[in-house]
C-alpha positions in Angstrom: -34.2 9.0 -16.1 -33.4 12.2 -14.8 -34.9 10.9 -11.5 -32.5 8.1 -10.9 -29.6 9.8 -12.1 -30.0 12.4 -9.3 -31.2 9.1 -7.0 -28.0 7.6 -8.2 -25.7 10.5 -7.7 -27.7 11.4 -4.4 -27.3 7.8 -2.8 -23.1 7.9 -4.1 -22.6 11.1 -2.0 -24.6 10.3 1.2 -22.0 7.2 1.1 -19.1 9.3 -0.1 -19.5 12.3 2.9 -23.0 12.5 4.4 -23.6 16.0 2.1 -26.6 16.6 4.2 -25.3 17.1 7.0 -22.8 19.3 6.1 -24.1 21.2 3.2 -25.9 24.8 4.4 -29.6 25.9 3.6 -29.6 28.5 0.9 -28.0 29.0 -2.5 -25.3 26.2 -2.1 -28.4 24.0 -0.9 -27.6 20.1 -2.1 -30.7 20.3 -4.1 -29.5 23.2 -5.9 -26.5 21.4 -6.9 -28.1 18.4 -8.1 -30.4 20.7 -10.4 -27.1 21.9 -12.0 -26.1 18.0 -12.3 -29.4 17.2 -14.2 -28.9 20.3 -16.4 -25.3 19.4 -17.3 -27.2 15.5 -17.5 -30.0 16.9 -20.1 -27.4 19.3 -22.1 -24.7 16.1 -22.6 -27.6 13.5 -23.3 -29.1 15.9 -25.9 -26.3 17.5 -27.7 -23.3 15.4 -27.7 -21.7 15.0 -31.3 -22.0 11.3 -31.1 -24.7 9.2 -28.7 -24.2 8.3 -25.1 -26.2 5.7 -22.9 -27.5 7.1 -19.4 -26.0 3.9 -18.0 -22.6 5.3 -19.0 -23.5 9.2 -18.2 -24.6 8.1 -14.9 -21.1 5.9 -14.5 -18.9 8.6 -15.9 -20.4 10.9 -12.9 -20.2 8.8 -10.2 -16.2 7.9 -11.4 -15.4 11.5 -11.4 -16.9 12.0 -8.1 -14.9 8.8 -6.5 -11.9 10.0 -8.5 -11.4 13.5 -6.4 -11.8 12.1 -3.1 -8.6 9.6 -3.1 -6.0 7.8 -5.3 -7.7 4.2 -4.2 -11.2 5.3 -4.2 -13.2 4.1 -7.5 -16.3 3.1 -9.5 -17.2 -0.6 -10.6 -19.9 -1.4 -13.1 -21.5 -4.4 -13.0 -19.3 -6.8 -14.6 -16.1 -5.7 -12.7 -17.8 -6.3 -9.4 -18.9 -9.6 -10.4 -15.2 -9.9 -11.6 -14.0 -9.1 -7.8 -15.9 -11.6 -6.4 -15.9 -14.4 -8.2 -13.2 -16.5 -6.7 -9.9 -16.0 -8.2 -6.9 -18.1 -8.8 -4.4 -14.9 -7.6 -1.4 -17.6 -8.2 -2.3 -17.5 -12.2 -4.0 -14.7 -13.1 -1.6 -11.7 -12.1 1.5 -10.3 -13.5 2.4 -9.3 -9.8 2.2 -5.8 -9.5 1.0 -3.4 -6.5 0.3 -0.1 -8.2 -1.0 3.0 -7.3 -2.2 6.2 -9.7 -0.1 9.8 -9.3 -0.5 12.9 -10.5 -2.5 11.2 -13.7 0.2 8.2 -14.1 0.3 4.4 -12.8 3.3 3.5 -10.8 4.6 0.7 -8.9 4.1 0.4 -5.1 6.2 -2.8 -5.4 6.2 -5.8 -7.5 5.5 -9.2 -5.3 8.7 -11.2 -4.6 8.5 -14.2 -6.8 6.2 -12.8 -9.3 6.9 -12.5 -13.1 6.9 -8.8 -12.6 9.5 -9.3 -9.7 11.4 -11.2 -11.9 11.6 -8.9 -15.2 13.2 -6.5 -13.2 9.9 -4.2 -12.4 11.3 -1.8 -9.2 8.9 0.1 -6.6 8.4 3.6 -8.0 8.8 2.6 -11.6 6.1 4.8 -14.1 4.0 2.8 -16.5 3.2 4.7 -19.7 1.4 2.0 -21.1 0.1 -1.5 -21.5 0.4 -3.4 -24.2 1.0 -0.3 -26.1 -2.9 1.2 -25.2 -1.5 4.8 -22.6 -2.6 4.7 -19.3 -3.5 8.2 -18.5 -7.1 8.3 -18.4 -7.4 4.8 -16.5 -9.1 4.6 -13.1 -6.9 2.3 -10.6 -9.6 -0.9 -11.0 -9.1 -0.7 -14.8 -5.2 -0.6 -15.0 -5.3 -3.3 -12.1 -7.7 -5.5 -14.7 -5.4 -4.7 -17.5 -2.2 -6.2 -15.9 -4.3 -9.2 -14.7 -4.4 -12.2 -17.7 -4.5 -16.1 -17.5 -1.5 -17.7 -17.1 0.8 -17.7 -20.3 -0.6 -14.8 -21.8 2.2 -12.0 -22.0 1.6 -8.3 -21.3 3.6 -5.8 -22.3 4.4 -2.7 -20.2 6.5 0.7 -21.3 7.5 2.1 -18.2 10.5 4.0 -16.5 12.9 3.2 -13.9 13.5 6.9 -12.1 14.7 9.6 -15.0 16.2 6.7 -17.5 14.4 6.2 -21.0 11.4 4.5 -21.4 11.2 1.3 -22.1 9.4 -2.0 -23.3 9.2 -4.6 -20.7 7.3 -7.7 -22.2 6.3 -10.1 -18.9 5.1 -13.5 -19.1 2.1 -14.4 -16.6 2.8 -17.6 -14.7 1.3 -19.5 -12.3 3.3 -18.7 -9.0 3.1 -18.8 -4.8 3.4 -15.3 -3.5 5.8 -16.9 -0.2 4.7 -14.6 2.3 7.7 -15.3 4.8 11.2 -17.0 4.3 13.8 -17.5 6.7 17.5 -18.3 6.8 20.1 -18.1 8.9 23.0 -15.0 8.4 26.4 -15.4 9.7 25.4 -18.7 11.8 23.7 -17.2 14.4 21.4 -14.2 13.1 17.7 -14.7 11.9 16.5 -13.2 8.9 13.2 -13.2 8.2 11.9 -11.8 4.9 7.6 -10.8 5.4 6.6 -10.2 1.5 2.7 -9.7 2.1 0.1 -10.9 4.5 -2.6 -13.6 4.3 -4.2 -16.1 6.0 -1.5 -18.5 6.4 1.5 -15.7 7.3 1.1 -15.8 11.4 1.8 -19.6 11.0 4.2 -19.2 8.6 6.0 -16.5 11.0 6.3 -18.8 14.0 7.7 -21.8 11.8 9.9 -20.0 10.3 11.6 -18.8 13.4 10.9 -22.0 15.5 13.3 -23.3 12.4 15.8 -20.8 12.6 15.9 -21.6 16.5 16.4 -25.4 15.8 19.3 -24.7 13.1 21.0 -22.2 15.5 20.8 -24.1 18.2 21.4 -21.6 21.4 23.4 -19.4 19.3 20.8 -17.2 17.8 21.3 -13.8 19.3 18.9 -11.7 17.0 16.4 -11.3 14.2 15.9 -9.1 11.2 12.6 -8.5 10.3 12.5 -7.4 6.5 9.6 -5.4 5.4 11.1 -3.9 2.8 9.2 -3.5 -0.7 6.1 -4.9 1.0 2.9 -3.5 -0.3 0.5 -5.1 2.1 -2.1 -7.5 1.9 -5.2 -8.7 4.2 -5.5 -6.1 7.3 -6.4 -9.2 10.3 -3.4 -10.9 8.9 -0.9 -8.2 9.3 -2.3 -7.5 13.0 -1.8 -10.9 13.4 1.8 -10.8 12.4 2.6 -7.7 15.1 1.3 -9.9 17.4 3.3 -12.3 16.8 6.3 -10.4 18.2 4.7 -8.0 20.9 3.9 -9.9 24.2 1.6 -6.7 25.3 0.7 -3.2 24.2 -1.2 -1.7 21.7 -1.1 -2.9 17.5 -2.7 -0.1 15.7 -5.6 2.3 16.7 -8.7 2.2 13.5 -10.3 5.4 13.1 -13.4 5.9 11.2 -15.1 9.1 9.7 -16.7 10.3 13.2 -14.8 10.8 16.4 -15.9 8.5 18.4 -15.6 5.4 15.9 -12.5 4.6 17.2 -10.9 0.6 17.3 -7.9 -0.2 19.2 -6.6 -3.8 18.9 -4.1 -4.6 21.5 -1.5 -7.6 21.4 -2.2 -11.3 23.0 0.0 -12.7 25.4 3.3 -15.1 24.0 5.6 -13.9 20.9 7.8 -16.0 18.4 11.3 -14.1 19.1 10.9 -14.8 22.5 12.6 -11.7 24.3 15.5 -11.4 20.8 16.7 -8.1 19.4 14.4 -7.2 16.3 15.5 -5.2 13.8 12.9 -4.5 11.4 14.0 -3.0 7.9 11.9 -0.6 5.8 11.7 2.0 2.4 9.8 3.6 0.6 8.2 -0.2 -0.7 7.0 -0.3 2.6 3.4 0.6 2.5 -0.3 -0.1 4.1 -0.6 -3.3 6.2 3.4 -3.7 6.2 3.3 0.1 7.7 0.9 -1.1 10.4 3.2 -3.7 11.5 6.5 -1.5 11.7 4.7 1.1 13.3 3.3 -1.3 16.1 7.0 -2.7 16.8 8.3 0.7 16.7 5.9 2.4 19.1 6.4 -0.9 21.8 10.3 -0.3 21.5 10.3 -4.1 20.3 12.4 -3.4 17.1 14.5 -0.9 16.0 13.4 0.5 12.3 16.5 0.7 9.9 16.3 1.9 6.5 14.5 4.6 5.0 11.3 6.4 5.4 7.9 4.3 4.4 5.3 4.7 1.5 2.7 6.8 4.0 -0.3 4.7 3.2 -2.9 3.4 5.9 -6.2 4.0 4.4 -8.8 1.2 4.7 -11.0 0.1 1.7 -15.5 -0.6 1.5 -16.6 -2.1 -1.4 -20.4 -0.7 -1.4 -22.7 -2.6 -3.8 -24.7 -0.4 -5.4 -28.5 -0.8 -6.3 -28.0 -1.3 -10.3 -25.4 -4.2 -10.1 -22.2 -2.1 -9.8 -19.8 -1.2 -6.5 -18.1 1.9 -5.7 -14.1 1.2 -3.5 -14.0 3.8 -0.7 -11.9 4.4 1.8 -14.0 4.6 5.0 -11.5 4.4 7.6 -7.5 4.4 8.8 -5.2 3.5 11.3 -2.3 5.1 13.4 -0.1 3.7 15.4 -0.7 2.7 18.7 1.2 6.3 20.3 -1.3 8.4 17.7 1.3 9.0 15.0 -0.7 9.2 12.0 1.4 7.0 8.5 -1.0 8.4 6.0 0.8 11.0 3.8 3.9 10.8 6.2 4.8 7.8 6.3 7.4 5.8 9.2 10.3 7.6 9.8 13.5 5.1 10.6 15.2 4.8 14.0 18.3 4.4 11.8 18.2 6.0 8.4 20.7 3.8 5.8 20.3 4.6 2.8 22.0 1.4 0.2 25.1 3.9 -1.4 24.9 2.3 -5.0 21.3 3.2 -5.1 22.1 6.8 -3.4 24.1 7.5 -6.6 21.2 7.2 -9.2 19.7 9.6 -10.2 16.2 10.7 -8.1 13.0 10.7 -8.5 11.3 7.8 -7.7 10.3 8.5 -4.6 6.9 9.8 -4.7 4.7 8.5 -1.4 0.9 8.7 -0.5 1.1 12.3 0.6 2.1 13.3 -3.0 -1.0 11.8 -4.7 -3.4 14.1 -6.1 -6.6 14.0 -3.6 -4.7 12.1 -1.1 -5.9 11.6 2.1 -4.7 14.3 4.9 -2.5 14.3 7.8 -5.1 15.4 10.4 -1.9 16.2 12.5 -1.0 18.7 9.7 -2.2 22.3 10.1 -5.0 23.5 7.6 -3.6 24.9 4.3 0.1 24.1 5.6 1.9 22.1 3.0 3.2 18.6 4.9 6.3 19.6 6.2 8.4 16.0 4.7 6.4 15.6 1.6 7.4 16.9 -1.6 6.7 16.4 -5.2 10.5 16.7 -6.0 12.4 14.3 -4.2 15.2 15.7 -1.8 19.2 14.9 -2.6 19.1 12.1 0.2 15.8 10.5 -0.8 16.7 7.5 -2.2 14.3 4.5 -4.1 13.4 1.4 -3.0 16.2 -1.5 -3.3 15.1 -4.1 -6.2 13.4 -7.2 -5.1 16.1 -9.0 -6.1 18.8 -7.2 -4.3 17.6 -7.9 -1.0 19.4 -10.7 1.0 22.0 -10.6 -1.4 25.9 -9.7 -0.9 24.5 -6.2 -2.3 21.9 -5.5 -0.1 23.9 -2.5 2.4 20.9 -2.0 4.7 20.7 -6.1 5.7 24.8 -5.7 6.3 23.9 -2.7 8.9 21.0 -4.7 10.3 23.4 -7.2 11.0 25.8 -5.1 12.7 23.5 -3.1 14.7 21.7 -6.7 16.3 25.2 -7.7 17.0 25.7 -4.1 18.8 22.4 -4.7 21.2 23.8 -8.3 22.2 26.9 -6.9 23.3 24.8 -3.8 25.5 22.4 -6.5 26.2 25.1 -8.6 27.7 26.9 -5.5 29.7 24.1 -4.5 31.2 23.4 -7.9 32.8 26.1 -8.3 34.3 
């Protein structure tokens, strides 16, 4: 047994970091170490006050050695791999929520529009204590995401915390419902707004309906279009490139960069976009994250929208799931993207061309506005010098940081950033018409 715990352990961390080849010959030899892991093994197995399998020793070490690489990085067993791929029914067996651990403590990422979590009021950056009164604290991110999963009906009940307020009880009812990936209408008769909640498979088609529609219904009025990423926690990678495209005519999307330096993917846009040559204003926060990142920073870096709002999650790791040999999977971040100039997201995050902050929100009080680069083992800014703290990240949140609007704010007569979106596309046309003439 001792054998194919250090087989086990050996296999986890050539797959984790290629120890070989980095470890020195000598005292701090990767043999060495694994002698100290099978003596630790022996000493637990032998004199622990109550029994413990080897299956579960062997588990326990591979989830502690996943847990101090990344937040998203984690260890299946066998029956939550078979779990992840059996084919699920997303529509009824999710309360809604995009969460992410911190410093030891689930929070919210962002609820999905629609969902029951959306609906209760859940808000991006909100802490949960606990579900269905069992704490959270010593949950890996696969087992809290399993816990707020349940057939549709069933009720789970969260204690969480919106910024500095009291805790409270949140009871949410699971219901079947269609995560709308895009919706469109028209503002002010002659302005495009189209709200991007998530990517899948059916959101590039989705994206050129919507504004074909919102070009019929204007007629040759429509001067403009605002693109709202807001509170958008991502979704499938292909689909969000898919979505940039959709409004770049040429340039670079995103640039994929893998663990050596010359595993390097850059994906460039196809000829033809939806907005056909229109302003694009493109709002983001702090809900912004991952796959919705991507696509900001892509129509950012082409000059083909102009990014209002506030400063994004600072997320673009991409996810392996690696089958293991006895049934389970290990969730590893093996690669991540830039933009297409070089600007690395992760742990900074997209910084606005035009920073509005909403005012009723700037009033409350702060601190939900934690991002990637504040997550304990979070992935590092290769731009940022060694042993140098990131220069915009920081546990406390500053004075002007604000949180993410609420799901249900946005569009709304509330919603301050859409109002300045709308303001600033009607600025461009009237440049846009001086300068022609």
């Amino acid at each position: 047994m001792r054998r194919l715990a250090i087989t086990i352990l050996l296999a986890a961390s050539l797959v984790a970091g290629g120890v070989f080849a980095q470890q020195k010959t000598g005292k701090n030899n990767v043999y060495e170490e694994l002698n100290l892991f099978d003596e630790a093994f022996e000493r637990i197995r032998n004199d622990a006050v109550d029994p413990v399998t080897d299956a579960k020793l062997i588990g326990a070490a591979i989830a502690g050695m996943l847990s101090g690489l990344d937040p998203r990085s984690s260890f299946m067993d066998e029956d939550q791999f078979k779990a992840l791929q059996a084919p699920a029914d997303r529509d009824a067996d999710t309360s809604g929520l995009v969460v992410t651990i911190d410093n030891g403590q689930l929070k919210v990422i962002s609820p999905e529009d629609g969902s029951p979590a959306a609906r209760a009021g859940v808000r991006p950056g909100d802490v949960i204590f606990a579900i269905n009164k069992e704490p959270v604290y010593d949950l890996s991110l696969t087992e809290a995401e399993q816990k707020l999963r349940g057939p549709a009906g069933s009720e789970v009940q969260l204690t969480l915390r919106h910024g500095v307020e009291k805790p409270v009880d949140l009871m949410i009812k699971r219901e079947a419902y269609k995560l709308a990936t895009v919706t469109g209408r028209l503002e002010k008769g002659n302005i495009g707004y189209v709200r991007v909640a998530g990517f899948d498979n059916g959101t590039q088609a989705a994206l050129a309906d919507a504004v074909q529609d919102l070009r019929q219904r204007a007629g040759s009025k429509l001067i403009g279009l605002v693109l709202d990423l807001r509170n958008n926690p991502g979704g499938a990678f292909d689909a969000a490139v898919a979505a940039a495209d959709a409004f770049l005519d040429k340039g670079e999307i995103v640039v994929v960069k893998g663990r050596k330096p010359g595993n390097v993917k850059r994906i460039s846009a196809t000829p033809g976009e939806v907005a056909k040559g229109l302003p694009v204003v493109a709002l983001v926060n702090g809900g912004t994250a991952r796959e919705a990142e991507l696509v900001a920073g892509a129509l950012q870096d082409n000059r083909r929208a102009v990014l209002l709002g506030t400063k994004t999650f600072g997320e673009s790791s991409i996810e392996s799931v690696l089958p293991l040999g006895s049934g389970g999977a290990i969730r590893l971040t093996t690669a991540r993207f830039t933009t297409p100039s070089g600007r690395e997201i992760q742990g900074k995050g997209l910084e606005p061309d035009l920073v509005v902050t909403p005012l009723r929100l700037a009033r409350l009080a702060q601190g939900q506005g934690r991002r990637e680069a504040d997550l304990p083992g979070a992935l590092k800014n290769p731009d940022q010098a060694a042993g140098a703290p990131p220069s915009d990240a920081a546990t406390t949140p500053t004075p002007t940081e604000a949180p993410s609007v609420a799901t249900e704010d946005m569009g709304s007569a509330r919603d301050e950033q859409l109002t300045q979106a709308i303001d600033v596309l009607r600025g461009l046309t009237v440049v846009g018409r001086r300068a022609a003439g």
